[in-house]
C-alpha positions as YAML, in Angstrom:
chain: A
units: angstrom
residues:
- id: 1
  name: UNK
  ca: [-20.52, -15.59, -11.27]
- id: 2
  name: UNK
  ca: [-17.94, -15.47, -8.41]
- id: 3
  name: UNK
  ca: [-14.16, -14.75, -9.17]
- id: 4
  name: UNK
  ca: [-11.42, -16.86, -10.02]
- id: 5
  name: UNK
  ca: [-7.92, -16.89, -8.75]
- id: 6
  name: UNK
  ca: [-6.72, -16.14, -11.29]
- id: 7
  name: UNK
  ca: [-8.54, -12.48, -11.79]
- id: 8
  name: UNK
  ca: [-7.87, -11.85, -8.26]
- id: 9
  name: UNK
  ca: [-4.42, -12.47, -8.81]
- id: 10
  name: UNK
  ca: [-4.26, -10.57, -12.14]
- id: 11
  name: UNK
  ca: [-5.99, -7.33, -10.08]
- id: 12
  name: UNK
  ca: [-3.42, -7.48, -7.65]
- id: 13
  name: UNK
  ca: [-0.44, -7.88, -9.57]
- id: 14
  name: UNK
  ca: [-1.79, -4.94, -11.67]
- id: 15
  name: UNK
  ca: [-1.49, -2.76, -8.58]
- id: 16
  name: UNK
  ca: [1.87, -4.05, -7.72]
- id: 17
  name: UNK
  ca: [3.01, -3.58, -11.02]
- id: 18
  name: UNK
  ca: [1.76, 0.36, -10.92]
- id: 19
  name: UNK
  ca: [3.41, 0.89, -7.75]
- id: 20
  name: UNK
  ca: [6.69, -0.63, -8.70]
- id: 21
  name: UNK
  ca: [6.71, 1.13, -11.59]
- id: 22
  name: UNK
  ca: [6.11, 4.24, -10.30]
- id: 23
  name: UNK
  ca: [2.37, 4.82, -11.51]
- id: 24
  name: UNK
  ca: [0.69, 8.25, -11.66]
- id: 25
  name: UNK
  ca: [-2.42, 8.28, -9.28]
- id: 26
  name: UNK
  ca: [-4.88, 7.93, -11.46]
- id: 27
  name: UNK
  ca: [-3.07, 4.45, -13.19]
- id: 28
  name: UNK
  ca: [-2.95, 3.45, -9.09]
- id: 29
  name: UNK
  ca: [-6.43, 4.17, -8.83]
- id: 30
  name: UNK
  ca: [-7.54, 2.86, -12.13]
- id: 31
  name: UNK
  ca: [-7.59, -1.13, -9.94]
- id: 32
  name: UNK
  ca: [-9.68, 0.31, -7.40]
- id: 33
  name: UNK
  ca: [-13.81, -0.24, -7.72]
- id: 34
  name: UNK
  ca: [-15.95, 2.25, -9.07]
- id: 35
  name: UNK
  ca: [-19.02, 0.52, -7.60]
- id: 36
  name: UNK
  ca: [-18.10, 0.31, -4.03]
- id: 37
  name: UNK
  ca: [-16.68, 3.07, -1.63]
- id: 38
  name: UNK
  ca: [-12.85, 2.48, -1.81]
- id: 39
  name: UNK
  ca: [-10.23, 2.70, 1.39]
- id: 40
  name: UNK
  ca: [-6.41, 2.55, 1.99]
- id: 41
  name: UNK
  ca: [-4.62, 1.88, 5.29]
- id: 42
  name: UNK
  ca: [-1.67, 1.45, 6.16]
- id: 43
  name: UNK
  ca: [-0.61, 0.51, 9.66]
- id: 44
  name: UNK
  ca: [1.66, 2.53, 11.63]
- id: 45
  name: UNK
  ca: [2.39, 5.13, 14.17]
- id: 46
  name: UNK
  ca: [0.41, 8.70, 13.18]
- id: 47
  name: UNK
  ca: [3.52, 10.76, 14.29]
- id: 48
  name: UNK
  ca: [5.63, 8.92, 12.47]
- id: 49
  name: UNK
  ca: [4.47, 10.12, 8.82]
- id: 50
  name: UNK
  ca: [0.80, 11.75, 7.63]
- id: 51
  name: UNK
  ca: [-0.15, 8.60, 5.50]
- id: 52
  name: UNK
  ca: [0.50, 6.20, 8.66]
- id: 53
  name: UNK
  ca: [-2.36, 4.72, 10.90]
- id: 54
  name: UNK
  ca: [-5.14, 7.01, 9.48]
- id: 55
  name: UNK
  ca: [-8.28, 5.92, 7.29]
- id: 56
  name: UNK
  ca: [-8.26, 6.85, 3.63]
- id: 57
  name: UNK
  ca: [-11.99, 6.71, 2.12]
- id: 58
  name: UNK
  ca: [-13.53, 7.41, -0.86]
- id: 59
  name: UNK
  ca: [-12.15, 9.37, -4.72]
- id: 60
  name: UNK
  ca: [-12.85, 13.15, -2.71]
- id: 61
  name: UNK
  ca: [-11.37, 14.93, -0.30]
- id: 62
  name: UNK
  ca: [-7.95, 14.97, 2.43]
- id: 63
  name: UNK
  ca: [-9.04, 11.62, 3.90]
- id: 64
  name: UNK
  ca: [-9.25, 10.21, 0.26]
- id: 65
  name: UNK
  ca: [-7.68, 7.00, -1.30]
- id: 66
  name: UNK
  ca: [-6.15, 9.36, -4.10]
- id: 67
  name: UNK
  ca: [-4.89, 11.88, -1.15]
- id: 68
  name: UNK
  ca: [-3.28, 8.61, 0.82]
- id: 69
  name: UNK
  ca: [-0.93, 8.14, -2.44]
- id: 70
  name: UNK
  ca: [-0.64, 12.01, -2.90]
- id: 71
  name: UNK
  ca: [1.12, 11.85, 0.64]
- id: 72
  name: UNK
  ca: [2.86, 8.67, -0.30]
- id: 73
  name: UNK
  ca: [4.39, 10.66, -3.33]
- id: 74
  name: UNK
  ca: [5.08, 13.51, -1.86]
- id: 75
  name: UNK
  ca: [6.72, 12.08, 1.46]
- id: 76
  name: UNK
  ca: [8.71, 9.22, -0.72]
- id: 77
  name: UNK
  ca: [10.17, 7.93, -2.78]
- id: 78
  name: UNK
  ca: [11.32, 4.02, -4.14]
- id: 79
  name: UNK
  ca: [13.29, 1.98, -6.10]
- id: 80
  name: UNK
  ca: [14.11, -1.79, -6.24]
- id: 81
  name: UNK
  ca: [10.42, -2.80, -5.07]
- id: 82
  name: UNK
  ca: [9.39, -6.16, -5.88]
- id: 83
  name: UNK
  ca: [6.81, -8.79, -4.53]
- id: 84
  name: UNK
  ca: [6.28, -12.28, -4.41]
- id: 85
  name: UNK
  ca: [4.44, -14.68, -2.05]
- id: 86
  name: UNK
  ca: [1.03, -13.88, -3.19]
- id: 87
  name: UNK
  ca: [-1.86, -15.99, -1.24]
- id: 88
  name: UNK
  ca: [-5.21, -15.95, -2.62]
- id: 89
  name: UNK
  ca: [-8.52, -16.43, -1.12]
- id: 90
  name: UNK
  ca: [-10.96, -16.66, -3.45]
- id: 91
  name: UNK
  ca: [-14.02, -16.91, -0.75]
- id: 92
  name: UNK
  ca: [-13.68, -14.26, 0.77]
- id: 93
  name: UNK
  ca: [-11.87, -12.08, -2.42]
- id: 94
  name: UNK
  ca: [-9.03, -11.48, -1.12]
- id: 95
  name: UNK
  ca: [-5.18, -11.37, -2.10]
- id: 96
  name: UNK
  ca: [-2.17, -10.75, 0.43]
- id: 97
  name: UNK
  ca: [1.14, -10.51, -0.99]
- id: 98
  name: UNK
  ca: [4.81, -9.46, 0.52]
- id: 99
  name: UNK
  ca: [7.01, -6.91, -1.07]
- id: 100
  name: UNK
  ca: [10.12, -5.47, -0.52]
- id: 101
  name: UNK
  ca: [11.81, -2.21, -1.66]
- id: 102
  name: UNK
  ca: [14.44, 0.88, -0.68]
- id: 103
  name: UNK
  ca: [12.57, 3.71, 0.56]
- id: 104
  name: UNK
  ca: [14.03, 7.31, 0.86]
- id: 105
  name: UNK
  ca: [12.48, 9.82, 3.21]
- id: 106
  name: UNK
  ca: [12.27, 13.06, 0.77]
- id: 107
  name: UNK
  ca: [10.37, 15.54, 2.63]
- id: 108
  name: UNK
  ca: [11.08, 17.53, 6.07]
- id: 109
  name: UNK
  ca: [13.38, 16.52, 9.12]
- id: 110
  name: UNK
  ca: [13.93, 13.14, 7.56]
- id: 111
  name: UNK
  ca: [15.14, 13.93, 3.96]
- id: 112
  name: UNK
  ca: [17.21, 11.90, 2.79]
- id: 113
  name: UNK
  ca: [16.85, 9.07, 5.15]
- id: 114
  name: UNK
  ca: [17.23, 5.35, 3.40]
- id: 115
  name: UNK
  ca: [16.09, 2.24, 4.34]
- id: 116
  name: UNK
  ca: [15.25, -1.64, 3.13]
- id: 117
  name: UNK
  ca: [11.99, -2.26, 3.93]
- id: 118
  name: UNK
  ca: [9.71, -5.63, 3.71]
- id: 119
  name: UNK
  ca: [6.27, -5.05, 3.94]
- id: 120
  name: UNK
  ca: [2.76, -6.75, 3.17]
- id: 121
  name: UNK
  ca: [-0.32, -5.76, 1.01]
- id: 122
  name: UNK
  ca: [-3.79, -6.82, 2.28]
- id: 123
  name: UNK
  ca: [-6.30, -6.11, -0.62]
- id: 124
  name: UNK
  ca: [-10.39, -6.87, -0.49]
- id: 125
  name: UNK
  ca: [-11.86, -6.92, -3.93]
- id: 126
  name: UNK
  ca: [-15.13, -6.65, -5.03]
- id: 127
  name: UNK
  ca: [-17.63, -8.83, -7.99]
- id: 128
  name: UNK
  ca: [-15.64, -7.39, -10.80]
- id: 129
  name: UNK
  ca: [-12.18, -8.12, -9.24]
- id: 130
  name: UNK
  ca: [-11.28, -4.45, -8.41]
- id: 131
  name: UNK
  ca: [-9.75, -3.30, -5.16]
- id: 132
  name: UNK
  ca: [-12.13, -2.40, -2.25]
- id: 133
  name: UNK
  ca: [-9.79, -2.10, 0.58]
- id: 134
  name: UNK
  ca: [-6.27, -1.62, 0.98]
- id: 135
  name: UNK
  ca: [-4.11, -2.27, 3.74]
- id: 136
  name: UNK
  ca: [-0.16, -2.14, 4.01]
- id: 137
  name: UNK
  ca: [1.98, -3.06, 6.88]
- id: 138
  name: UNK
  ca: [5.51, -2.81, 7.64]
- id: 139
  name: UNK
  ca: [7.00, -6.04, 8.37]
- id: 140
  name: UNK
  ca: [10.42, -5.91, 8.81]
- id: 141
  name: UNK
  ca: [12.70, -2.90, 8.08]
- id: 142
  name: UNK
  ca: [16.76, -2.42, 8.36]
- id: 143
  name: UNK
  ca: [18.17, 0.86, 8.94]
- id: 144
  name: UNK
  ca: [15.79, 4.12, 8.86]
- id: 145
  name: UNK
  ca: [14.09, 6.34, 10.07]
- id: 146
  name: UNK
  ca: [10.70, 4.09, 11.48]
- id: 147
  name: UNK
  ca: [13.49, 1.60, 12.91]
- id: 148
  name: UNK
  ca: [13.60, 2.78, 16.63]
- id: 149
  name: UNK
  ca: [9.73, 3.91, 16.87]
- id: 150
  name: UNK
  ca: [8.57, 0.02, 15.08]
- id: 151
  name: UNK
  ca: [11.34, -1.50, 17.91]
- id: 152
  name: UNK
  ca: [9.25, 0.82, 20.78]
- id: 153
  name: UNK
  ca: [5.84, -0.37, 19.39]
- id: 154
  name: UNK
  ca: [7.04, -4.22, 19.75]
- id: 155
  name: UNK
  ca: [8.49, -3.69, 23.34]
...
């Protein structure tokens, strides 16, 4: 039995919904697969932040999915994130969607730093309409600290 549309797009909201809400890791990780080896990236300079431009594999270790959004946590912090725009691809399984929110640097040189970011979610789901892949990439971003670095990497 393939997957519908509408699971895919059920799946994905359900992560978008955890993240805007402010999840815990294990209710992020709860719309990953358990039958396939899982992975997060999200696109970006390295030097910029420790969860930027670096593979994320697996449920073990400090190149895990669950350590990506234990650096996510621990670097940030949200509010006002929404989505909308979702495109579905049933062939292939997957679902891209754009979201938006107000970020605020909380850790290191940077605390304190705010900024409006837009930003797109590339998931890859498997049989049972759980996430295989994750991918997130800035898009467009006013005011903050990736602002100058994200105008460098364009030039």
């Amino acid at each position: 039995m393939s997957v519908t549309r509408a699971q895919l797009l059920a799946s994905a909201h359900a992560l978008c919904d955890a993240f805007a809400s402010k999840a815990d890791i294990d209710a992020l990780l709860s719309n990953f697969s358990s039958t396939h080896q899982i992975s997060a990236f999200e696109h970006g300079e390295p030097l910029l932040a420790p969860f930027l431009g670096r593979s994320f594999t697996g449920l073990r270790g400090s190149q895990s999915v669950p350590a990506y959004f234990s650096l996510l946590q621990q670097h940030l912090t949200y509010s006002d994130m929404s989505f909308g725009e979702w495109v579905v691809d049933t062939d292939v399984r997957k679902v891209c969607v754009k979201g938006c929110a107000q970020f605020t640097w909380v850790e290191g040189e940077g605390k304190g730093q705010s900024w409006h970011e837009k930003f797109i979610y590339l998931l890859d789901f498997d049989e049972a309409a759980k996430i295989t892949d994750y991918q997130g990439r800035i898009i467009r971003q006013e005011r903050g600290m990736f602002s100058s670095a994200l105008r460098d990497q364009d030039s």
